[in-house]
TIGU-719260 format. One line per 5 residues: their letters; for each residue x negated, z, y negated of N, C-alpha, C. Coordinates in Angstrom, 1 decimal. Atoms other than C-alpha are relative to their C-alpha. Example, Ala and Ser with C-alpha at 12.3 -4.5 7.8 and 13.67 -1.06 7.14 Angstrom:
as = -0.9/0.0/1.2/-12.3/7.8/4.5/-0.9/0.0/-1.2 ~ 0.9/0.0/1.1/-13.7/7.1/1.1/0.8/0.8/-1.1
END
This chain:
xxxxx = 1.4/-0.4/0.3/23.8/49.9/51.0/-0.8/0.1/1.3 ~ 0.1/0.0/-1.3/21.5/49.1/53.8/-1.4/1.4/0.0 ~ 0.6/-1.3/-0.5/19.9/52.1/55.7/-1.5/-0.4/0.6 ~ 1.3/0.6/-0.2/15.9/51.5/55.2/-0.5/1.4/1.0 ~ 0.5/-0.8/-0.4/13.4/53.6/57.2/-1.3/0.5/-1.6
xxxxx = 0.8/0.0/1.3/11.2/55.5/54.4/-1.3/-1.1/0.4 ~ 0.9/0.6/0.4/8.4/53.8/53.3/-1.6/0.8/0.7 ~ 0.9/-0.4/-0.9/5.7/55.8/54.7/0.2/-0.5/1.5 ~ -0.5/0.5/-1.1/7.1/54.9/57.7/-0.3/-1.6/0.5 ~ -0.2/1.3/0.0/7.3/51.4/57.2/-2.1/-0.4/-0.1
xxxxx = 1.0/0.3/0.1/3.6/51.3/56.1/-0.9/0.6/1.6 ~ 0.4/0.1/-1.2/2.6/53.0/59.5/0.4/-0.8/1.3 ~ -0.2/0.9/-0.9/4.7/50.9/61.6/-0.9/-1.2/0.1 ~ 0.7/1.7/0.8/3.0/47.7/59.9/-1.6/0.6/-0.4 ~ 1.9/-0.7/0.1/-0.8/49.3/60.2/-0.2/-0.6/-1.6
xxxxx = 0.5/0.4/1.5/-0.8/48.6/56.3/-1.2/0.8/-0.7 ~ 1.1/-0.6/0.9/-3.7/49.8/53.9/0.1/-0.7/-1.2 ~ 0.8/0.6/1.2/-3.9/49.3/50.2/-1.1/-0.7/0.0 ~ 1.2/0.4/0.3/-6.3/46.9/49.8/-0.8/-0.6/-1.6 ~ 0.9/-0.1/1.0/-9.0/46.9/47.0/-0.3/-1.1/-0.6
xxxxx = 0.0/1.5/0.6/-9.9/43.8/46.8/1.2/-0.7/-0.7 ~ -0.7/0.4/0.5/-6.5/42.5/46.0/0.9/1.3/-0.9 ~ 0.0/-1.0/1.6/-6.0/45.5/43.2/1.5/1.0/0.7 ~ -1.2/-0.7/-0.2/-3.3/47.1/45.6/0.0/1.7/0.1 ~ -0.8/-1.1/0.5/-1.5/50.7/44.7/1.1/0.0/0.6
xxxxx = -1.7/0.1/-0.3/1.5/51.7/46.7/0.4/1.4/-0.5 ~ -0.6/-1.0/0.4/4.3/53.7/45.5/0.8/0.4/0.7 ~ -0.8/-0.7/-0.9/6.3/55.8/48.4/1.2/1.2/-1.1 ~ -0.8/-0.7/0.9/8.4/58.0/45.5/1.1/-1.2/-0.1 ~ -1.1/1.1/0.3/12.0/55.9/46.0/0.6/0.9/-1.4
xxxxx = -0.5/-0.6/1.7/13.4/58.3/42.9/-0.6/-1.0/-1.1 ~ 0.8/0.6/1.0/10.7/57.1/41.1/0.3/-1.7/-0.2 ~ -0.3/1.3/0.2/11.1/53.6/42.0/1.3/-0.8/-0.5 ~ -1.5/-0.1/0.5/14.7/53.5/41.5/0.1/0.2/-1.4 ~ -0.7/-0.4/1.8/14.2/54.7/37.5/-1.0/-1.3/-0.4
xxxxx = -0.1/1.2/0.7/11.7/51.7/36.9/0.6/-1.4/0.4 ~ -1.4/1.4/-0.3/14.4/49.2/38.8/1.0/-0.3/-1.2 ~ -0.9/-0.4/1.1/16.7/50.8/35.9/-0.1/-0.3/-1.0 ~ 0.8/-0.1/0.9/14.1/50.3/33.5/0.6/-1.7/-1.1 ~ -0.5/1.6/0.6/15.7/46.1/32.4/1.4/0.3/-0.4
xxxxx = -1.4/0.0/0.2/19.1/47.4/32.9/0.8/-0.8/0.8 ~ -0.7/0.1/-1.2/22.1/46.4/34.7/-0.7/-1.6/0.6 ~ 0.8/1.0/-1.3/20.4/43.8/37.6/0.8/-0.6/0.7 ~ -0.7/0.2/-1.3/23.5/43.0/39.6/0.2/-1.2/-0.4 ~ 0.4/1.5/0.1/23.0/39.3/40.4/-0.3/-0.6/-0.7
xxxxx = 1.5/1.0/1.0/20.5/38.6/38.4/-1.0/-0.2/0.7 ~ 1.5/1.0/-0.7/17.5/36.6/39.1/-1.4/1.0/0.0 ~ 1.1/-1.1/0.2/15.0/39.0/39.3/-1.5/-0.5/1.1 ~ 1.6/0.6/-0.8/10.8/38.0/39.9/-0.8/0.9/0.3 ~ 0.9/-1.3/0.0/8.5/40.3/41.6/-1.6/-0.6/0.4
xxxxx = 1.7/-0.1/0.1/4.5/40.2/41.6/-0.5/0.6/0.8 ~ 0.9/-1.1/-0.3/2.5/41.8/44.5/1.1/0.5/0.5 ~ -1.2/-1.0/-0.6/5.8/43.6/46.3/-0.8/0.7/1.3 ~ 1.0/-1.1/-1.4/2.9/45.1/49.2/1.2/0.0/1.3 ~ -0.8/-0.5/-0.5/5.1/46.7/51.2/1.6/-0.3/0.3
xxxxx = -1.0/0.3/0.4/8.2/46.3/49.6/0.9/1.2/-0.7 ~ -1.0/-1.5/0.4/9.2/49.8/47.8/0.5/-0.5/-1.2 ~ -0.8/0.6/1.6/10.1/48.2/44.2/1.1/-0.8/0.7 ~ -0.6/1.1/-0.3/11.4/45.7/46.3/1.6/0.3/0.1 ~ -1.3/-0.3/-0.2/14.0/47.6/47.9/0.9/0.8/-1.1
xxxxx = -0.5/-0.7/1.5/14.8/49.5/44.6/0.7/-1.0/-1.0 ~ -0.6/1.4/1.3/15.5/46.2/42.4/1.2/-0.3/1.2 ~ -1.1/0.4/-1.5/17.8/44.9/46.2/0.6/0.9/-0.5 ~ -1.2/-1.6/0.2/19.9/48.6/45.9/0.7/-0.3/-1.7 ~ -0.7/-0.4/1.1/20.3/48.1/42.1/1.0/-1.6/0.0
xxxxx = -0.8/1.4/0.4/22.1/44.4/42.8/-0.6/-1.2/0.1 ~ 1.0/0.8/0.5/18.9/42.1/42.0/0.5/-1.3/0.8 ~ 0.6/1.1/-0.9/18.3/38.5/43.7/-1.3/-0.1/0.0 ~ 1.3/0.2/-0.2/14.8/38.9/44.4/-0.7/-1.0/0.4 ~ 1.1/0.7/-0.8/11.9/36.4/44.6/-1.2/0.8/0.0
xxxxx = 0.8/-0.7/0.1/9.1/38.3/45.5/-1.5/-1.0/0.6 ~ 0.5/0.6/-0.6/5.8/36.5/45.6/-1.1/1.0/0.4 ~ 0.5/-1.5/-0.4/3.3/38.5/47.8/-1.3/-1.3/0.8 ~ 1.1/0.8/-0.5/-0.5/36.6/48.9/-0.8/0.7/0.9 ~ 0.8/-0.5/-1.2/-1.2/39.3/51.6/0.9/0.0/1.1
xxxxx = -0.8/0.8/-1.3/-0.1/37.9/54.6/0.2/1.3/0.7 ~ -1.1/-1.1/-1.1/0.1/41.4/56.3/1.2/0.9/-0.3 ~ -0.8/-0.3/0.4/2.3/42.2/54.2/1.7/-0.7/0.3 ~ -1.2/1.4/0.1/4.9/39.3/54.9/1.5/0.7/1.5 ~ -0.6/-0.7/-1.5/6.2/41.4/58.5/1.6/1.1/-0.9
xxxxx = -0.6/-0.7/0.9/7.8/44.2/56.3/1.1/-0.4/-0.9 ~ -1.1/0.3/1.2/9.3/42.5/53.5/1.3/-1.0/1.1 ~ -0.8/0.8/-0.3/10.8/39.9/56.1/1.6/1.1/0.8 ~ -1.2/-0.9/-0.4/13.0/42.9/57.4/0.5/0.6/-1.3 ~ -1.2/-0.3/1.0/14.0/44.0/53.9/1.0/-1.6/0.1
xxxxx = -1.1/1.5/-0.6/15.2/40.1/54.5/1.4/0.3/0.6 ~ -1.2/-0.4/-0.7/17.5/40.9/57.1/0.7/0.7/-0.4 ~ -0.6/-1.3/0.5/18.7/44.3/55.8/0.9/-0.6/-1.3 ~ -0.7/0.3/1.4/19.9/42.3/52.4/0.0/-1.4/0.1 ~ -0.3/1.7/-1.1/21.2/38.5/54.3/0.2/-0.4/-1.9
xxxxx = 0.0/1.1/0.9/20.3/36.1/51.5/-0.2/0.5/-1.7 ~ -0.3/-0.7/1.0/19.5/38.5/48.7/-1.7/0.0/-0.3 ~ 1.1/0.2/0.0/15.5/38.0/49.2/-0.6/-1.3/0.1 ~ 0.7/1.1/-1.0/13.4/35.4/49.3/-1.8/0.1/-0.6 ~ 1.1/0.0/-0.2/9.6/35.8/50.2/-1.1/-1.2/-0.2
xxxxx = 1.2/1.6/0.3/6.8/33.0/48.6/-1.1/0.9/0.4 ~ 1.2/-0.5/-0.1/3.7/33.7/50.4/-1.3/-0.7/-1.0 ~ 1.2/0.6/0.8/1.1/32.5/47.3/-0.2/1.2/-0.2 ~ 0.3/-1.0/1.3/-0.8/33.5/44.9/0.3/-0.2/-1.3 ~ -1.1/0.3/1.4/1.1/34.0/41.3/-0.8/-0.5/-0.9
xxxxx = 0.6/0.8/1.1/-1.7/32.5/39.5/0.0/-1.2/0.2 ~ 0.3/1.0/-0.5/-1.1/29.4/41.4/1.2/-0.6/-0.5 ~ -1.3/0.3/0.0/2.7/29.0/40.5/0.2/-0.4/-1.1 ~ -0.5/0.7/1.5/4.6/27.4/37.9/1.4/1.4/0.6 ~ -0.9/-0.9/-0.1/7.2/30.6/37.7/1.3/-0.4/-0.5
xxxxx = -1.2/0.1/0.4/10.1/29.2/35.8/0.9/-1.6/1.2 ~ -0.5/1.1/-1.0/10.3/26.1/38.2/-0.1/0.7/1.0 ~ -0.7/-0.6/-1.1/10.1/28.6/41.3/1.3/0.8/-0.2 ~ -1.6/-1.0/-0.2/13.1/30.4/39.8/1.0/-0.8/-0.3 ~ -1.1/0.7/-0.6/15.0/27.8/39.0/1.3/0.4/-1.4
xxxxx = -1.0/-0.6/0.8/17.1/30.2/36.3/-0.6/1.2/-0.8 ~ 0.7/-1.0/0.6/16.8/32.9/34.0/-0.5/0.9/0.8 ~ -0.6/-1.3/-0.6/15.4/35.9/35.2/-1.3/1.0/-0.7 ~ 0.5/-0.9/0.5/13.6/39.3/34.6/-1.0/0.0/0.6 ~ 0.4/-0.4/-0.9/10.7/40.1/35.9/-0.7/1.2/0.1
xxxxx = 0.3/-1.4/-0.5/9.6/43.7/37.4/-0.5/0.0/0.9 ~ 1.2/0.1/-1.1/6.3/44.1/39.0/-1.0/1.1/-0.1 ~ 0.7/-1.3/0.1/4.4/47.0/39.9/-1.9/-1.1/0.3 ~ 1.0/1.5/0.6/1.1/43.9/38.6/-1.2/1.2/1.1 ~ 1.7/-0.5/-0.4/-2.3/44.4/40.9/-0.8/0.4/-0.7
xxxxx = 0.7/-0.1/1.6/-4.6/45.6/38.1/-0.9/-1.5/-0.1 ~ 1.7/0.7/0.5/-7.2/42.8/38.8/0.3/-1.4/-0.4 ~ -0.4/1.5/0.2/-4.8/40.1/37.9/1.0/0.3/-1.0 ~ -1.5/-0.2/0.2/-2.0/41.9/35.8/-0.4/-0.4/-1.7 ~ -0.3/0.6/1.6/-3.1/41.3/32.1/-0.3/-1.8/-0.1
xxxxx = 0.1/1.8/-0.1/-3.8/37.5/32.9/1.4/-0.6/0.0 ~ -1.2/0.4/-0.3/-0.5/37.1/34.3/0.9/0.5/-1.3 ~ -0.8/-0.3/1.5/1.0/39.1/31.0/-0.2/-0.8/-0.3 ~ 0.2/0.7/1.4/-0.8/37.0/28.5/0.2/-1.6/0.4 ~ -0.7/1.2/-0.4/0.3/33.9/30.6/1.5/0.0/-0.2
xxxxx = -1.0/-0.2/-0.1/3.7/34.9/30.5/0.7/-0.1/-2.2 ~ -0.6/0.2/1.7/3.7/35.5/26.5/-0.5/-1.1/-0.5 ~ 0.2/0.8/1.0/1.8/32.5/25.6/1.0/-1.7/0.2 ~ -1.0/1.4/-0.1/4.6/29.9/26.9/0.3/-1.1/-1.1 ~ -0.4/1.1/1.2/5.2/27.0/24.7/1.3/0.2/-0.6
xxxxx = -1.3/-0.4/-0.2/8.5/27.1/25.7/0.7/1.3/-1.0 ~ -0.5/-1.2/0.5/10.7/29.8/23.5/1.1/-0.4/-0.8 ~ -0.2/-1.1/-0.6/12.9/31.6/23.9/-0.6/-0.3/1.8 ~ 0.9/0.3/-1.5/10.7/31.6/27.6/1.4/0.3/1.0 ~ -0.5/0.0/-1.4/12.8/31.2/31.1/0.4/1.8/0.2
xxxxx = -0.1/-1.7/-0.5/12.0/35.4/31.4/1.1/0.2/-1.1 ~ -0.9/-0.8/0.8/14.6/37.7/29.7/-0.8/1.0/-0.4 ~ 0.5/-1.3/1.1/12.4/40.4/29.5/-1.0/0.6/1.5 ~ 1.4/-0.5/-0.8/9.3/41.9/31.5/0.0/1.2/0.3 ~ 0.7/-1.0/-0.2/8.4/44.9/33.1/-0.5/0.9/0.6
xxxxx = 1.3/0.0/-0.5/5.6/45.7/34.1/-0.9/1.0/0.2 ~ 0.6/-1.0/-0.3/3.3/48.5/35.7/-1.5/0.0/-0.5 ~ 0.9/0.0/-0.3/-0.1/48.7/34.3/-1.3/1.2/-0.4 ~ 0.8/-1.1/0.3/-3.4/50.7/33.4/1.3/0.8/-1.3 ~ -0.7/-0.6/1.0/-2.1/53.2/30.9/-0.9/-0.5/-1.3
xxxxx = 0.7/0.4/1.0/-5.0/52.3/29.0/0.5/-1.3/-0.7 ~ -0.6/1.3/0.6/-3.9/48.5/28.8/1.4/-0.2/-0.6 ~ -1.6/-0.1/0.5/0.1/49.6/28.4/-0.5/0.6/-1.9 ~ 0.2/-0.6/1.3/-1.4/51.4/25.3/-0.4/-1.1/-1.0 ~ 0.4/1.0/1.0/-3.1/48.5/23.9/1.0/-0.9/-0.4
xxxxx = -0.9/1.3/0.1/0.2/46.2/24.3/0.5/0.4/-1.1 ~ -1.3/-0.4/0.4/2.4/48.1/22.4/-0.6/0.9/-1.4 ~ 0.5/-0.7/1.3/-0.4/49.8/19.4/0.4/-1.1/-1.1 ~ -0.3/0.7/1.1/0.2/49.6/16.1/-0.8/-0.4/-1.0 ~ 1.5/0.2/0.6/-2.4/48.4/13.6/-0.2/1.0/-0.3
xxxxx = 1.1/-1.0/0.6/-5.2/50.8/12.2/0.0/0.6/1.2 ~ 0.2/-0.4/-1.2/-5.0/52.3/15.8/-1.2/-0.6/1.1 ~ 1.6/0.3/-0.9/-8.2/52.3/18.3/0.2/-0.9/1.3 ~ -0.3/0.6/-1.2/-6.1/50.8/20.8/0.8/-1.5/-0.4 ~ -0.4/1.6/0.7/-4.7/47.5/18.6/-1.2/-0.9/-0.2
xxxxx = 0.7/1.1/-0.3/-6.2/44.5/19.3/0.8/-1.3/0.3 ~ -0.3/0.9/-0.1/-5.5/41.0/20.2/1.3/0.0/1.1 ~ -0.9/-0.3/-0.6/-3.3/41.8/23.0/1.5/0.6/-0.3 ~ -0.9/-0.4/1.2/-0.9/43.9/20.5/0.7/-1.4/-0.3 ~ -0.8/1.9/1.1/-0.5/40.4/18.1/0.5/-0.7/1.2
xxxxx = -1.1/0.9/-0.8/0.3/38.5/21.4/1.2/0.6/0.4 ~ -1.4/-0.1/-0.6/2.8/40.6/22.7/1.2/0.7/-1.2 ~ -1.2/-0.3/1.2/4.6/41.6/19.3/0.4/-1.0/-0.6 ~ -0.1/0.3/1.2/4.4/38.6/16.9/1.3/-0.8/0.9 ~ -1.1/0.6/-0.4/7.8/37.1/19.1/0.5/1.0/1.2
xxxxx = -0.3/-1.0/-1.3/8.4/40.1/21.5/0.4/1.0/-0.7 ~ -0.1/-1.5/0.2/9.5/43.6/21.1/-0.5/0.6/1.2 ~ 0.6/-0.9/-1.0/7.5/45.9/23.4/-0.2/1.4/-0.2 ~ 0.3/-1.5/-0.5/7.6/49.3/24.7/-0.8/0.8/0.7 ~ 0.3/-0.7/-1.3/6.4/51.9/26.5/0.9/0.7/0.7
xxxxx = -1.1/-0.6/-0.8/8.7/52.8/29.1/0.3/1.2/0.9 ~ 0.4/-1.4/-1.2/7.0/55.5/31.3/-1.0/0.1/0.6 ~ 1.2/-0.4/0.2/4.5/56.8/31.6/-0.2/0.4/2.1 ~ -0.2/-0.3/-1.6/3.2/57.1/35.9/-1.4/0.5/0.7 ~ 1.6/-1.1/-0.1/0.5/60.0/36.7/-0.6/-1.3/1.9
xxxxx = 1.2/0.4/-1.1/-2.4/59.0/39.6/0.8/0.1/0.8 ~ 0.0/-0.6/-1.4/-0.9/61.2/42.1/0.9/-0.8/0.8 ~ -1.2/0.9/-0.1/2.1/58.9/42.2/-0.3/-1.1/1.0 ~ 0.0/1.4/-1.1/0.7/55.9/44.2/-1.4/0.6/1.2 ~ 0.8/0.1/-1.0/-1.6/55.6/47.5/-0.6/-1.2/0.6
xxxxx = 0.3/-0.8/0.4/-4.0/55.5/47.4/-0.7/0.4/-1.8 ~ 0.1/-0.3/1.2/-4.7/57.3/43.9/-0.8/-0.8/-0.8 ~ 0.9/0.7/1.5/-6.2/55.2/40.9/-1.0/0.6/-0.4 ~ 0.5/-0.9/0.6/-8.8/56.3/39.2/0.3/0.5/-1.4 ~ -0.6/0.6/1.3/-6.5/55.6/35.9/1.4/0.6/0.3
xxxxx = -1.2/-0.2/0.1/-3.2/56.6/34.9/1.0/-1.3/-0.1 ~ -0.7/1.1/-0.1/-0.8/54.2/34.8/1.5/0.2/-0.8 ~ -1.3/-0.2/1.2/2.2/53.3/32.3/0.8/-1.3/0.5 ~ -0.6/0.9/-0.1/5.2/50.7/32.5/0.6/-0.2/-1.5 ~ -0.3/0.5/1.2/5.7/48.6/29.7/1.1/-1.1/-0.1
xxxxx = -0.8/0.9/0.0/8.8/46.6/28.8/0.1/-0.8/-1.1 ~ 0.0/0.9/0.9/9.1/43.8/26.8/1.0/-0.9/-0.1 ~ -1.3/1.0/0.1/11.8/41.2/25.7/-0.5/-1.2/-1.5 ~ 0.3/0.4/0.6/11.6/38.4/24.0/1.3/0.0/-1.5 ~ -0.6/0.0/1.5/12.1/38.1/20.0/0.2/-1.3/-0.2
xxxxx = 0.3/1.5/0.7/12.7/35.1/17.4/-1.2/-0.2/-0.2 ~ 1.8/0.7/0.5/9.6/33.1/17.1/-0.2/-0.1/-1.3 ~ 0.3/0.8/1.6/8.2/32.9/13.3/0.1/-1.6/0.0 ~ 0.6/1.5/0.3/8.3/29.2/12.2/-1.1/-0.5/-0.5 ~ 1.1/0.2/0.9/5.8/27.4/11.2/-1.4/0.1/1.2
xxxxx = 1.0/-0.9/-0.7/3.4/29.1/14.0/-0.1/-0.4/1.9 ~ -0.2/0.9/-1.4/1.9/27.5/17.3/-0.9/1.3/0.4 ~ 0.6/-0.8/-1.0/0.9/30.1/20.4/-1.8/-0.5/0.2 ~ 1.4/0.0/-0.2/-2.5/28.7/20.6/-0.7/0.0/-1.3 ~ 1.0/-0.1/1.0/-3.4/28.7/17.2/0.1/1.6/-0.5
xxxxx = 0.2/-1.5/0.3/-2.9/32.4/17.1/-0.6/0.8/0.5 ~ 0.4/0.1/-1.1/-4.3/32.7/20.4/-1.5/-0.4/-0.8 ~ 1.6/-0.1/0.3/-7.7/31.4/18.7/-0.2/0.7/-1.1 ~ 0.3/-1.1/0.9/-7.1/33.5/15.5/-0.5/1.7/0.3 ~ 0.1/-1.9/-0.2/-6.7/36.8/17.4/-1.5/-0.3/0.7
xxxxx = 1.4/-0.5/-0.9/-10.1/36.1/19.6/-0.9/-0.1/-1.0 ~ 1.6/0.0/0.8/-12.2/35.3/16.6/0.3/1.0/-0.7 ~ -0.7/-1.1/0.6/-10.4/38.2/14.7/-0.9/1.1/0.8 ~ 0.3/-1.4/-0.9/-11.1/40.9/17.4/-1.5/-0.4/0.7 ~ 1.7/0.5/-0.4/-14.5/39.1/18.8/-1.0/1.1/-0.5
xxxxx = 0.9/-1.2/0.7/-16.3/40.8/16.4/0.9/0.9/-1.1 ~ -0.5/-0.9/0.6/-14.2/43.4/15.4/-0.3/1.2/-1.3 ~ 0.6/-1.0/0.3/-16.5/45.6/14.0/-0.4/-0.9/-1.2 ~ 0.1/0.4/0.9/-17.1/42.9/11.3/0.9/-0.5/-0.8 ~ -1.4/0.6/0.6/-15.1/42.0/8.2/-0.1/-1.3/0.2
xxxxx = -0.3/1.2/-0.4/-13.0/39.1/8.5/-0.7/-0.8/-1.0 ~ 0.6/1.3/0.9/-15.0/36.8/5.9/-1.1/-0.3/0.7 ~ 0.9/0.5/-1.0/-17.8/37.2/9.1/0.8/-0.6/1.0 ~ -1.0/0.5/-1.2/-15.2/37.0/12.1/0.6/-1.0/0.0 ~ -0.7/1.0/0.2/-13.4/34.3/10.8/-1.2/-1.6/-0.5
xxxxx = 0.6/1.1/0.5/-16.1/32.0/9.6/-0.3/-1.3/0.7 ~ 0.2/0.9/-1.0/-16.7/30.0/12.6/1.5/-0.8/0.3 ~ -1.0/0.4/-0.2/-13.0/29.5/12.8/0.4/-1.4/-0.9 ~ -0.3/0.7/0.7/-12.0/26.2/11.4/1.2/0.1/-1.2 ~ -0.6/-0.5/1.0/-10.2/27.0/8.1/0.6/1.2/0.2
xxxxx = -0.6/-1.5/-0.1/-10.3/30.6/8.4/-0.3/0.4/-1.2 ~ 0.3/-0.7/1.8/-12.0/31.4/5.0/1.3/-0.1/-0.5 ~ -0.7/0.4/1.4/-9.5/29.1/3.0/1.9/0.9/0.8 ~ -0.8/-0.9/-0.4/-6.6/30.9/5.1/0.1/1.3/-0.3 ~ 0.2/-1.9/0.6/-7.4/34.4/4.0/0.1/-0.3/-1.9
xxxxx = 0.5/0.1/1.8/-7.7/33.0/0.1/1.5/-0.4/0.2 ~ -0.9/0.5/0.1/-4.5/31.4/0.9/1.3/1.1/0.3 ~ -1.2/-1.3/-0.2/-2.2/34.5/2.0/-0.5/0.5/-0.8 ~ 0.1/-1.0/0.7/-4.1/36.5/0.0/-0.3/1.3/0.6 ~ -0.4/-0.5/-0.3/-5.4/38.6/2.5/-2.2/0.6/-0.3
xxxxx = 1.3/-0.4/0.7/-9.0/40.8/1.4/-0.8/-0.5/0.8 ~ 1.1/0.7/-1.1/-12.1/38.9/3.5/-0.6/1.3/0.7 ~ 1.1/-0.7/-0.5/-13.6/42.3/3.5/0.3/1.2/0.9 ~ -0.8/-0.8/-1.2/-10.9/43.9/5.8/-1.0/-0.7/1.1 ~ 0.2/0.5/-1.3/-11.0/44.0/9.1/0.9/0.0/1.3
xxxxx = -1.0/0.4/-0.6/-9.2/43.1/12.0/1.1/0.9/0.4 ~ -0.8/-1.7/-1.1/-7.5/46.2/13.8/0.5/0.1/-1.9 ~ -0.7/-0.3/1.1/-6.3/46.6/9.7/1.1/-0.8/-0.4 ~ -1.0/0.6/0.9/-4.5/43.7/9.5/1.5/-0.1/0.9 ~ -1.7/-0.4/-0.5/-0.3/44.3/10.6/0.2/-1.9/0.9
xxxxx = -0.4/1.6/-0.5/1.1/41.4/13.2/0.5/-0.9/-1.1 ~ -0.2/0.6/1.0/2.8/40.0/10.1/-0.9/-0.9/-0.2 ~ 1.2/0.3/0.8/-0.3/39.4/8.4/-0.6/-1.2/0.9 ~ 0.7/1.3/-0.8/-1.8/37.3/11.5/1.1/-0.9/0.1 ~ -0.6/1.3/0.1/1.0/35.5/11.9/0.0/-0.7/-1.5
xxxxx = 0.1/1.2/1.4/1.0/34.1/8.4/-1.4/-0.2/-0.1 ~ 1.1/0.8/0.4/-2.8/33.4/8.2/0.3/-0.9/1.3 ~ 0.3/1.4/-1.4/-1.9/31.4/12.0/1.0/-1.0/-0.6 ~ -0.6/1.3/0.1/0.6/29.5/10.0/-1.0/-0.6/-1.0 ~ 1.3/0.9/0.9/-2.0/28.5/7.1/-0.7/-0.5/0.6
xxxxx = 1.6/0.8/-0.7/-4.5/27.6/9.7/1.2/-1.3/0.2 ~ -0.3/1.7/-0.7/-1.7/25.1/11.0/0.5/-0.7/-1.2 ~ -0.8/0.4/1.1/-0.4/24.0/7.3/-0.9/-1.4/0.0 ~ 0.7/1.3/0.3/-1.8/20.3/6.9/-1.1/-0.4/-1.1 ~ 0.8/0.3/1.2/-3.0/20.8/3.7/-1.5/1.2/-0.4
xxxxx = 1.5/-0.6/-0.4/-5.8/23.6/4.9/-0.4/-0.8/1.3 ~ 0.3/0.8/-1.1/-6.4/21.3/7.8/-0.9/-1.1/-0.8 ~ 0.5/0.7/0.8/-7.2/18.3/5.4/-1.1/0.8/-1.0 ~ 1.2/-0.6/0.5/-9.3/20.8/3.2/-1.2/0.1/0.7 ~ 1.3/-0.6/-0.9/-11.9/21.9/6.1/-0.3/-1.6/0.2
END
């Protein structure tokens, strides 16, 4: 187990600062970081992806629990730091200086893996709903998880008729199971959020048949678009969205946040059935 200097430490040696612009939060609590390393379960030499590693305090917490770490990190003053967790763990790291919206992620890993990222906020639900809308499935990942607003962990993981279900919900349930894993007050990072912050884990499920990621992907935006209206408004613009709601059987004069992931996945298989296709 190699003998780090704390992290406070490391961040004054390496004149580091959170910076704002790239949505960064550090976490100096190793307990803490150590229970969401824990959080996937046993890690020892597995492929493990990380998002944003700053410093490197997850970093060293996923390393200790066994991991193989790729950690991709696009602030170059950050690159000093991690290159000595390098050393510290000979061949157990490897550092990509991009940026992860730039990457093709399953051809940088090469193999399965998990990944566990304490996400920048100003990039981290992009990178989710990139990650669940893969063609691919069962997807490259095993299973996600992920640091974000508490407010947005709330929304992944509500269940319909709730103020916090929305479109984000249906993507990350209708082939996933997702949780909330833990809940992580302000005081916790440096410097402080103005938001609380939750970690949400996720794995992937069986896919329904029948049912393509982008055509559910335009159901849920016209669905939740205008929320506040029933679906016989929300859905009109949608190309056979009427005859899809006549066709499940599902009331026009509901409304979105009412209807159960179920429910959208069967009107996104009607929309792709040939014979509502040929009708519109």
């Amino acid at each position: 187990m190699a003998d780090l200097p704390p992290l406070r430490e490391v961040i004054k040696t390496h004149g580091l600062s959170a910076s704002k612009a790239l949505g960064q939060n550090f976490l100096f609590d190793e307990q803490l970081l150590g229970r969401i390393a824990a959080i996937p379960g046993d890690l020892e030499d597995k492929a493990v992806l990380e998002i944003g590693p700053g410093p490197g305090g997850l970093t060293r917490a996923l390393l200790r629990a066994g991991a193989r770490v790729t950690a991709i990190e696009r602030d170059s003053r950050c690159i000093p730091a991690l290159a000595e967790l390098q050393a510290a763990f000979p061949d157990r790291l490897r550092v990509v200086e991009d940026d992860a919206l730039a990457i093709d992620h399953g051809k940088l890993m090469g193999e399965p893996f998990a990944v566990v990222a304490n996400l920048p906020y100003n990039i981290g639900t992009l990178l989710f709903t990139r990650w669940l809308a893969e063609s691919a499935w069962p997807p490259r990942w095993t299973s996600l998880t992920l640091m974000f607003q508490q407010e947005v962990a709330r929304r992944i993981v509500a269940a319909e008729g709730s103020g916090e279900y929305g479109r984000l919900a249906v993507l990350a349930q209708w082939r996933s199971r997702a949780r909330l894993a833990m809940k992580v007050h302000r005081s916790a990072f440096t410097p402080p959020p103005k938001v609380m912050s939750a970690i949400v884990h996720v794995e992937p499920d069986d896919a329904p048949e029948g049912v393509t990621i982008r055509t559910l992907e335009r159901l849920t935006e016209a669905a939740f678009g205008q929320r506040r209206k029933m679906l016989r408004q929300s859905l009109r613009g949608l190309e056979g969205g009427l005859k899809a709601l006549e066709t499940v059987g599902v009331d026009p004069t509901r409304r979105a946040e009412t209807l159960s992931v179920d429910e959208f996945v069967a009107l996104a298989r009607a929309l792709d059935n040939p014979e509502i296709q040929s009708a519109c």
